[in-house]
C-alpha positions as CSV (number, residue, x, y, z in Angstrom):
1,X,141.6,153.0,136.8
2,X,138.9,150.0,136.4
3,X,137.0,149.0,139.9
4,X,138.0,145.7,141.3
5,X,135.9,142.8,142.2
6,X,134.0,144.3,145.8
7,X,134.0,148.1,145.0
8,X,130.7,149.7,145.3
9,X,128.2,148.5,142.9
10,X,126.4,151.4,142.1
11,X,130.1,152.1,139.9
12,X,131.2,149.9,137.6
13,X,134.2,150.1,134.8
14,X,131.5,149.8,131.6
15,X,128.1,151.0,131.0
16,X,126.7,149.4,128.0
17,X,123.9,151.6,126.6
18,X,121.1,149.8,124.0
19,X,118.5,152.4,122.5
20,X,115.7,150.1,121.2
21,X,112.3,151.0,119.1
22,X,110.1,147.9,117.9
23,X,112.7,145.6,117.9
24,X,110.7,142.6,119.5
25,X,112.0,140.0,116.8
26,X,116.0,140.8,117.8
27,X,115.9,142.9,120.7
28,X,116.8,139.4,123.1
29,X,119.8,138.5,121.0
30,X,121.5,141.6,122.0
31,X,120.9,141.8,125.3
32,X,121.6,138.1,125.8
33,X,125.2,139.1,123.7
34,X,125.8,141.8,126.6
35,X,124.7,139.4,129.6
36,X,126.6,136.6,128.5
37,X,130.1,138.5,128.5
38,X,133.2,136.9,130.0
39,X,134.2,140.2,131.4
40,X,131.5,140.5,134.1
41,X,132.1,144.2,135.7
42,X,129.4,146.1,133.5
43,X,126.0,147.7,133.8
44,X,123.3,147.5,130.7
45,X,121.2,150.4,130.1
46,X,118.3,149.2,127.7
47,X,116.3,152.8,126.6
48,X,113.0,151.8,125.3
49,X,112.4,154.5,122.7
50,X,108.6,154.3,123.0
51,X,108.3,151.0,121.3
52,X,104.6,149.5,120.3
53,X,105.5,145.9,120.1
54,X,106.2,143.6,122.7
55,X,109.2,145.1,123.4
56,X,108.6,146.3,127.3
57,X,107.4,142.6,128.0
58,X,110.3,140.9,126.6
59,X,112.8,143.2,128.8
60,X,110.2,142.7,131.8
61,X,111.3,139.5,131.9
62,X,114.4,139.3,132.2
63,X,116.1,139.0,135.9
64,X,119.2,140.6,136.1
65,X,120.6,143.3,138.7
66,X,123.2,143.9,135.8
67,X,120.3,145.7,133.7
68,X,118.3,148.4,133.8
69,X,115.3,149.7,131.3
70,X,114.1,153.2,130.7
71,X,111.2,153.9,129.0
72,X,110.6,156.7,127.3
73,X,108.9,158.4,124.4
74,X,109.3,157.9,120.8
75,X,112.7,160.9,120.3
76,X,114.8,159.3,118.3
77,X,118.0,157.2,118.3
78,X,120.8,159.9,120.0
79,X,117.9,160.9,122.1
80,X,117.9,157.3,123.5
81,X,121.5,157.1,123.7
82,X,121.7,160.3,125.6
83,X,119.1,159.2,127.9
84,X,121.4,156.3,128.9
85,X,123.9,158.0,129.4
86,X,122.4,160.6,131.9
87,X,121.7,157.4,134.0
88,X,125.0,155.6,133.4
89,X,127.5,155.3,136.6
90,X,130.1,153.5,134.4
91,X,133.5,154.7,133.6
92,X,134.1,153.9,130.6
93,X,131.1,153.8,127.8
94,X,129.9,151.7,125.0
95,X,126.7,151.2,122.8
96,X,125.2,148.1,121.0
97,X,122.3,148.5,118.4
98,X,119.7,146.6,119.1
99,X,119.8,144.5,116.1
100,X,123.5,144.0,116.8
101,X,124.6,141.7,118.9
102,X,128.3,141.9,120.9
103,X,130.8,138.5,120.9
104,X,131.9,136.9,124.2
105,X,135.0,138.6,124.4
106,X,133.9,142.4,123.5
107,X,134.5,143.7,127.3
108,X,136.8,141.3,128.1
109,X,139.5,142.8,125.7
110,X,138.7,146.5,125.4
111,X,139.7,146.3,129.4
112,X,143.1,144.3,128.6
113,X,143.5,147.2,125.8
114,X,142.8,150.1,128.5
115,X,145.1,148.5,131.2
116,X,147.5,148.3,128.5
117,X,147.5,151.9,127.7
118,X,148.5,154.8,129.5
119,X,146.3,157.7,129.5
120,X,143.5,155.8,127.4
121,X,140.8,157.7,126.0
122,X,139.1,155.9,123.1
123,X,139.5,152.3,122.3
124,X,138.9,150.9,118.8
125,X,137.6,147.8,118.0
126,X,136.7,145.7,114.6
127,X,133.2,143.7,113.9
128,X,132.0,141.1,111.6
129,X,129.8,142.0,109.1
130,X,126.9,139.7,108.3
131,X,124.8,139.9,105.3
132,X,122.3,137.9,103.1
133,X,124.1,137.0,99.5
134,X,120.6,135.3,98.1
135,X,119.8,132.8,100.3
136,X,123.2,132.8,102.5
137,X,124.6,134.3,105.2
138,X,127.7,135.8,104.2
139,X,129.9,137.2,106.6
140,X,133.2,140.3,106.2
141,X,135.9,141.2,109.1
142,X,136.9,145.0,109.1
143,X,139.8,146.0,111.7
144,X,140.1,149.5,112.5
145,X,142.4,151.2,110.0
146,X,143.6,155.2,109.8
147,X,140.5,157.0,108.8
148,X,142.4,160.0,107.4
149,X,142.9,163.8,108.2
150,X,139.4,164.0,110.0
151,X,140.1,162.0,112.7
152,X,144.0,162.8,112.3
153,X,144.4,159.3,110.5
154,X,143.7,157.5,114.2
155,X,141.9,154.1,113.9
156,X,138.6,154.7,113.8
157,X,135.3,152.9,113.5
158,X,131.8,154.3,113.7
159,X,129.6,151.5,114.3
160,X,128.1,151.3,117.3
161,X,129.7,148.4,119.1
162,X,133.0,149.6,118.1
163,X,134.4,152.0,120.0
164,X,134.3,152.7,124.2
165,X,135.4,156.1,125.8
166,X,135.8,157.4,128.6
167,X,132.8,159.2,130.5
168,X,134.6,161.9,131.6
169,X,135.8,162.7,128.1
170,X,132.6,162.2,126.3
171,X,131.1,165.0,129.0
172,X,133.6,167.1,128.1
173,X,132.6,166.1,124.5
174,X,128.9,166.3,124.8
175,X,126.7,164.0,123.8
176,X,124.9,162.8,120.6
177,X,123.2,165.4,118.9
178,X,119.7,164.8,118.8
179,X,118.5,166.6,115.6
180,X,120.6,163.6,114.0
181,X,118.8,160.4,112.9
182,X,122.2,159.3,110.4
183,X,125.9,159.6,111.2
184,X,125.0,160.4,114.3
185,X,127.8,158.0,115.4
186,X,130.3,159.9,112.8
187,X,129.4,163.3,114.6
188,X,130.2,162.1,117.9
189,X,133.6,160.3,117.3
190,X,134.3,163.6,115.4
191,X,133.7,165.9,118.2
192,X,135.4,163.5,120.8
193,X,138.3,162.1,118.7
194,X,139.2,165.8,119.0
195,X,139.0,166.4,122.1
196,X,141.0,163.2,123.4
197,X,143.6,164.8,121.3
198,X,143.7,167.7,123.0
199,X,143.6,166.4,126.2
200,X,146.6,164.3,125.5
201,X,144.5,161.0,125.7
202,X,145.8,157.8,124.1
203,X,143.9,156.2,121.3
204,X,143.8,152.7,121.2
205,X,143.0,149.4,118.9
206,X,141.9,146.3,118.8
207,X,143.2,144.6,115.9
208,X,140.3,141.9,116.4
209,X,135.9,141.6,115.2
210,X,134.4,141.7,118.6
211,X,130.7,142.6,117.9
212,X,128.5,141.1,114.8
213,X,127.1,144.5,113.0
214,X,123.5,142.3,110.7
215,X,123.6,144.1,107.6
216,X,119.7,144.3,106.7
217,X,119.3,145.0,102.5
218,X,118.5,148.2,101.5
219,X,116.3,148.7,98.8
220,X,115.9,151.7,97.2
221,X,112.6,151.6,95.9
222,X,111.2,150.9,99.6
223,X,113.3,153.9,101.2
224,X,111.1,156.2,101.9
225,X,111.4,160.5,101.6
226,X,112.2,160.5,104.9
227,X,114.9,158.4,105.0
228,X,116.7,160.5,102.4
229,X,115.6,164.4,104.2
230,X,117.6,162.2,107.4
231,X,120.6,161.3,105.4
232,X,120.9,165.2,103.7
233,X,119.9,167.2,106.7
234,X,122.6,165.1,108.7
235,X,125.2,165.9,106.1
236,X,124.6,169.2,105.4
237,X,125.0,169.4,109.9
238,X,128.0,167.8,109.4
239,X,129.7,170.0,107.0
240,X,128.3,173.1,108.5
241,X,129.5,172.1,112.2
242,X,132.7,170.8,111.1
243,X,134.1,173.0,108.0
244,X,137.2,173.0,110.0
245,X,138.3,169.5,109.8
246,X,136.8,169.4,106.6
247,X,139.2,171.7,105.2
248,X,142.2,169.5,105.9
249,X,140.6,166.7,104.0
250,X,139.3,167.4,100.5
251,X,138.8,163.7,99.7
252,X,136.2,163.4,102.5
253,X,135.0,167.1,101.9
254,X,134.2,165.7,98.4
255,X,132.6,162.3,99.7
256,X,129.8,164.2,102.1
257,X,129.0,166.6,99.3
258,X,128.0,163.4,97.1
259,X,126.0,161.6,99.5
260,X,123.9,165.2,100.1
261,X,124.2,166.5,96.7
262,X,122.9,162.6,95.5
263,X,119.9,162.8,98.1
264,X,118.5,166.1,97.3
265,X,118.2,165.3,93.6
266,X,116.3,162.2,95.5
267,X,114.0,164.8,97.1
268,X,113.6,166.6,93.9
269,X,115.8,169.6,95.4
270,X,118.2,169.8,92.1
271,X,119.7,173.4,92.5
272,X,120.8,172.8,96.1
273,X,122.3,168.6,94.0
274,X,123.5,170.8,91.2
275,X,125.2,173.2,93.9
276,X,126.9,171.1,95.9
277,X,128.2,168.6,93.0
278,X,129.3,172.0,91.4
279,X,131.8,172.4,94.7
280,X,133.2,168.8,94.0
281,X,134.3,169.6,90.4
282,X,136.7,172.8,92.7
283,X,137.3,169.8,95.0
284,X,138.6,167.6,91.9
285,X,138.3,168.5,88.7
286,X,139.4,165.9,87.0
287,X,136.6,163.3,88.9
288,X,134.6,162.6,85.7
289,X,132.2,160.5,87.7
290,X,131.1,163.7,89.2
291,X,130.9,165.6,86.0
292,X,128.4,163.1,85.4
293,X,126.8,163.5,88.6
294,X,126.2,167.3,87.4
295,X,124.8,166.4,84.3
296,X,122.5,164.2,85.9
297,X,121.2,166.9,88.4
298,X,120.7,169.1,85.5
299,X,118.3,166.6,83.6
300,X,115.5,165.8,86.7
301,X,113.9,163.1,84.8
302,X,117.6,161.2,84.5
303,X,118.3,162.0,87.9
304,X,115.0,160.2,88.9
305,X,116.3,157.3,86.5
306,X,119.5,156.8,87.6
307,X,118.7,157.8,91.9
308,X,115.7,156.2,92.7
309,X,116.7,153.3,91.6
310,X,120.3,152.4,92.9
311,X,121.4,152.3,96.6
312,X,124.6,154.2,95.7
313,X,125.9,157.6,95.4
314,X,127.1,157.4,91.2
């Protein structure tokens, strides 16, 4: 049940968790985003993830018994997320990327969805995607929609920003594995979507873009090694942690083995590409794209062609 107004105020309904890392140039719109909520029962954990910039001055200033910073050193995105939650007293818990920023309403309605709810574990939200089309801001809406056999088709979203759960739950859970610097979010929600399942725990939705999710262009060319050995060695975590799930849903099974299988012919690792597009064509045999994808891993100097050069996973 959600504290009312004059409970104790070391416990409060939400605790909003920011991990940070030279973000100087947005780290202010975020925060501001969080403080400037119409639902006002919340504590902000900022984790300063060993930042260089002017990051620790910019949160130095700010005067709010709402907010707390913790500094600590450079470990990594679920490192920083964990470390706020060790220190959170909420009930009910929720992230924001720093370069994200959270609408007026976020809190406000995820409470009116958990009072609504009986037995609430997870609540589901959309976001508004904004992007640069040229020399515009373009913006997209995505709801939360069934997300298949994984997460037993509930409504799912993965952004940070778009989903709050219960702390209780999460601790049965666990937290973010650190080792992960992508799809962390995924591996979480995968872990704890299960669980509220089998606790019995109602999953709910909000059929409305409550947090703004500034889509930065990728570009392939300035991605670096490391970015791609991330993206694989999360994947291949993924699929070795979760074979389970993954069993009941071969079209997702057959999605993670491109995304790995496409980023170790980036690293030049073609027998483990060549490997894992080879389990795809059991997956679906009749995929032609990744027939070609096979061919490609087979040929390094066309896989260097056709990967280094495109952001996608052909």
């Amino acid at each position: 049940m959600l504290h009312r107004a004059g409970q104790a105020e070391e416990s409060r309904p939400f605790s909003v968790i920011i991990p940070t890392y030279n973000r100087a140039h947005c780290i202010m719109s975020a925060v501001n985003s969080v403080l400037n909520q119409t639902h006002a029962d919340f504590e902000l954990i900022v984790v300063n993830d060993g930042s260089t910039d002017n990051t620790v001055d910019l949160l130095a200033a700010i005067d709010d018994e709402r907010m707390r910073v913790i500094h600590q050193e450079n470990r990594g995105v679920s490192a920083a997320r964990n470390a706020g939650l060790a220190a959170a007293r909420g009930e009910w818990m929720t992230f924001l990327d720093s370069d994200d920023e959270a609408k007026a309403k976020w809190l406000e309605e995820i409470a009116r969805c958990i009072r609504s709810i009986k037995k609430a574990g997870i609540v589901f939200c959309g976001h508004e995607v904004r992007y640069f089309d040229g020399n515009r801001v373009k913006s997209k809406i995505i709801l939360p929609k069934p997300a298949g056999p994984l997460f037993d088709n509930a409504p799912v979203k993965v952004l940070a920003g778009t989903f709050a759960l219960r702390k209780d739950l999460l601790s049965i859970a666990g937290g973010y594995a650190e080792n992960l610097r992508y799809s962390e979010n995924t591996e979480l929600l995968l872990r704890v979507v299960t669980c509220c399942l089998e606790k019995r725990l109602a999953i709910g939705k909000i059929d409305l873009p409550l947090t703004i999710y500034n889509k930065q262009p990728f570009n392939v060319r300035a991605a670096s090694p490391l970015y791609y050995r991330n993206t694989l060695d999360a994947v291949r975590y993924i699929l070795d942690k979760h074979q389970d799930l993954f069993r009941k849903d071969p079209a997702e099974h057959f999605n993670y083995n491109a995304v790995a299988g496409v980023n170790a012919a980036r690293l030049g690792l073609y027998a483990e590409a060549r490997k894992l597009f080879a389990c795809n064509v059991r997956i679906k045999p009749l995929s032609a794209k990744n027939y070609m994808r096979l061919f490609f891993a087979s040929v390094p100097p066309l896989a260097r062609l056709v990967w280094l050069k495109s952001e996608g996973f052909f």
